[in-house]
C-alpha positions in Angstrom: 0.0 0.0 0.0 1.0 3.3 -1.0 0.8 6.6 0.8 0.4 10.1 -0.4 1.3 13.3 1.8 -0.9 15.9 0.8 -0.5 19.6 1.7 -2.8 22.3 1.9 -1.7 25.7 3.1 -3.3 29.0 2.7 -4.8 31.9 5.5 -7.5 31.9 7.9 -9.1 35.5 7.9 -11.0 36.5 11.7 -14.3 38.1 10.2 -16.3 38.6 13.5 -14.8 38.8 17.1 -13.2 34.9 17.5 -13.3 33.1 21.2 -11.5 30.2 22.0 -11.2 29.8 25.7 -7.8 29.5 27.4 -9.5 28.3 30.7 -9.4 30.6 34.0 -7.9 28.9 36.7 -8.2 31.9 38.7 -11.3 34.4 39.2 -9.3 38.4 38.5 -12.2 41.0 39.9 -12.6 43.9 36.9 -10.6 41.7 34.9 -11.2 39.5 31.8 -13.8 36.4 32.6 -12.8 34.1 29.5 -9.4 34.7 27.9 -8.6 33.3 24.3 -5.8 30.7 24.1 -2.3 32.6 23.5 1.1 31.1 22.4 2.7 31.7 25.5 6.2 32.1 23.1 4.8 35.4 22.3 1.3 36.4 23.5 -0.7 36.3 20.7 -3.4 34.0 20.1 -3.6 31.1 18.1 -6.2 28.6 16.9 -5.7 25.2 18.3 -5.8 22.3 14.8 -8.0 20.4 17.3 -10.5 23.3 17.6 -10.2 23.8 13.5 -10.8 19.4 13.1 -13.7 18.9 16.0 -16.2 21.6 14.1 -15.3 20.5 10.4 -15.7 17.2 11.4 -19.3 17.4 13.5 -20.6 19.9 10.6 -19.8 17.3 7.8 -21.6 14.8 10.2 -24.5 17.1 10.4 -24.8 16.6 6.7 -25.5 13.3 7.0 -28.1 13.4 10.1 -25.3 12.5 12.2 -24.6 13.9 16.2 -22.2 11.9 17.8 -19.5 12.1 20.9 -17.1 9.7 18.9 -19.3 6.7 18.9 -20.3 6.0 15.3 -22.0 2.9 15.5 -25.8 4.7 14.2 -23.9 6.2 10.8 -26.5 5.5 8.7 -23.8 6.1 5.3 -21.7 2.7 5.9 -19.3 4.4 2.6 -19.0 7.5 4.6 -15.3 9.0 3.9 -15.1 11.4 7.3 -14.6 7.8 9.6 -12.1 7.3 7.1 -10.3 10.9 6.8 -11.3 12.3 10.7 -10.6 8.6 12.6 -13.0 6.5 13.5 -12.9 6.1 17.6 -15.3 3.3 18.0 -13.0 1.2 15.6 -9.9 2.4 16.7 -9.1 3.9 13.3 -6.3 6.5 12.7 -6.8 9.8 11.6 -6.1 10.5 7.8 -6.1 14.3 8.5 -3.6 16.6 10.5 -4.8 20.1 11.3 -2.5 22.4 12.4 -2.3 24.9 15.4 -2.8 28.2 13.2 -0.6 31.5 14.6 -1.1 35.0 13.5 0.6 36.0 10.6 3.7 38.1 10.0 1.3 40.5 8.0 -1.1 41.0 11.0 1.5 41.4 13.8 3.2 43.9 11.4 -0.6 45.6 11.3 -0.5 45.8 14.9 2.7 47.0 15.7 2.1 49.7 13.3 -1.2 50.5 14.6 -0.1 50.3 18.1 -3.0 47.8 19.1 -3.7 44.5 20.6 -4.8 41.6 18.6 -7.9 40.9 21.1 -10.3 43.0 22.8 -13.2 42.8 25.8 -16.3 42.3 25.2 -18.8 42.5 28.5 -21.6 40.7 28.2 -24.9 39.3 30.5 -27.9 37.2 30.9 -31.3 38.9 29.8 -34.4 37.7 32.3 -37.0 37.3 29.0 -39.9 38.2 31.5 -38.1 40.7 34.1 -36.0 42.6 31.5 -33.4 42.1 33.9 -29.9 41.9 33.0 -27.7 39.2 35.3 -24.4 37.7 35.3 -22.6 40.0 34.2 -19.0 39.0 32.4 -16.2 40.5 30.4 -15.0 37.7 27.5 -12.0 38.3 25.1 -11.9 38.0 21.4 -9.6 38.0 18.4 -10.6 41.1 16.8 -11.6 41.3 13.1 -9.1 41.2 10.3 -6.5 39.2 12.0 -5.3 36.4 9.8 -3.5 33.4 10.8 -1.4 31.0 8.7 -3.6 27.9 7.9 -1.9 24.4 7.1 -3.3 20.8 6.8 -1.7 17.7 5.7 -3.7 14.5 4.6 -2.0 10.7 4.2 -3.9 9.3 1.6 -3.9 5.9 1.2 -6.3 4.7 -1.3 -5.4 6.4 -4.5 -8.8 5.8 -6.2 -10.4 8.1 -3.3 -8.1 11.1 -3.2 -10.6 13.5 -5.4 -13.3 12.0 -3.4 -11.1 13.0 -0.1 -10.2 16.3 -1.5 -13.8 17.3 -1.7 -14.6 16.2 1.2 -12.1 18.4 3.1 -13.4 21.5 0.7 -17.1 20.7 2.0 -15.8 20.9 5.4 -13.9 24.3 5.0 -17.0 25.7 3.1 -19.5 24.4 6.0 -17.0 26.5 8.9 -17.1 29.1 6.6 -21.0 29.4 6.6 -21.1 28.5 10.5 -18.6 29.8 13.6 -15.3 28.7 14.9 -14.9 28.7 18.5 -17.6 30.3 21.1 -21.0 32.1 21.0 -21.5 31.2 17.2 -25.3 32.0 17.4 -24.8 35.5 18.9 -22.0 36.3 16.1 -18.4 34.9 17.0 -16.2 33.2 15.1 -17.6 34.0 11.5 -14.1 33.3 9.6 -13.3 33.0 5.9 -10.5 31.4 3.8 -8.1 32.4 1.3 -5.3 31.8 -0.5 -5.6 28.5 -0.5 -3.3 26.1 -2.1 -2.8 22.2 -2.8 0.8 21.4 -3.4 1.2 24.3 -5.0 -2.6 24.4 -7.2 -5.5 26.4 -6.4 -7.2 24.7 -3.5 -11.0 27.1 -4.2 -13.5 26.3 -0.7 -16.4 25.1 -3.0 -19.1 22.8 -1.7 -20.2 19.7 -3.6 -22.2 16.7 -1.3 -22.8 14.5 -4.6 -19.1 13.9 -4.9 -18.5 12.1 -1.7 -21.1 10.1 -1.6 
């Protein structure tokens, strides 16, 4: 058997205000409630590959009536390609795909160094009682702010050569769904909208278009 290292590289563009949580040990009165996850080489955040795989992976399950915590023993689609590509846990599979960890680009630290600015900022937020009007909870969370773009990269071992279109477009539907969903926290009150670009495969245009007929 054969195998086939597969590259794709291109940027990751912050359109709305990104969270993805760091995890407060301690409680820092007046301060931030929810920090994002930094690179603690330099301070600035980064996207974790295993934040980037988890949502691709459960959106391409959505599209086939699929909500699952790793178990996959009700897929309905026995030929299903994301068991294949994303691992299959129940069957000990391994993972076909790497993500990874995505860090702000040289072109968006220069921006900030020239602009004199962080690359997150504070957003308070609460709880709204629906039948008091009554706002509660009240909590400070930090974001990525818009226009930051981060270095994207993704490799993919393909092993079965008569699948690889079939895998290729599989990994375009994914990046397409993220695309038209949220990365990270608070999707449904307007985090995490991000965008692609650039994209390339080995070298070739790698365009995020969306095509369910060809994985199947």
């Amino acid at each position: 058997m054969s195998m086939e290292i597969v590259s794709i590289t291109g940027k990751l563009e912050i359109v709305t205000g990104l969270h993805i949580g760091a995890g407060n040990a301690e409680i820092h009165i007046g301060g931030i409630d929810s920090a994002v996850i930094k690179n603690p080489l330099d301070g600035y955040p980064y996207i974790p590959g295993s934040s980037l795989k988890g949502k691709i992976r459960s959106l391409l399950e959505l599209t086939e009536g699929i909500v699952t915590d790793g178990n996959i023993s009700n897929r309905k689609n026995t030929e299903s390609l994301i068991p294949v590509v994303f691992g299959d846990t129940s069957q000990q599979g391994m993972s076909q795909v790497i993500f990874r960890d995505c860090f702000l680009s040289k072109e968006s630290k220069q921006k900030l160094q020239e602009r004199n600015i962080l690359a997150t900022e504070e957003k308070s937020e609460n709880h709204i009682d629906r039948i008091t009007g009554v706002a509660s909870d009240p909590r400070n969370i930090e974001r990525v702010i818009p226009g930051m773009i981060f270095d994207f990269e993704m490799n993919l071992r393909i092993t079965d050569s008569a699948k690889r279109e079939k895998i290729l477009q599989l990994i375009k539907n994914g990046l397409y769904l993220l695309e038209h969903d949220a990365l990270g926290g608070s999707g449904s009150r307007g985090y995490g909208k991000v965008k692609f670009s650039g994209l390339k495969c080995d070298g070739t245009d790698f365009p995020v278009e969306y095509d369910a007929h060809e994985v199947l």
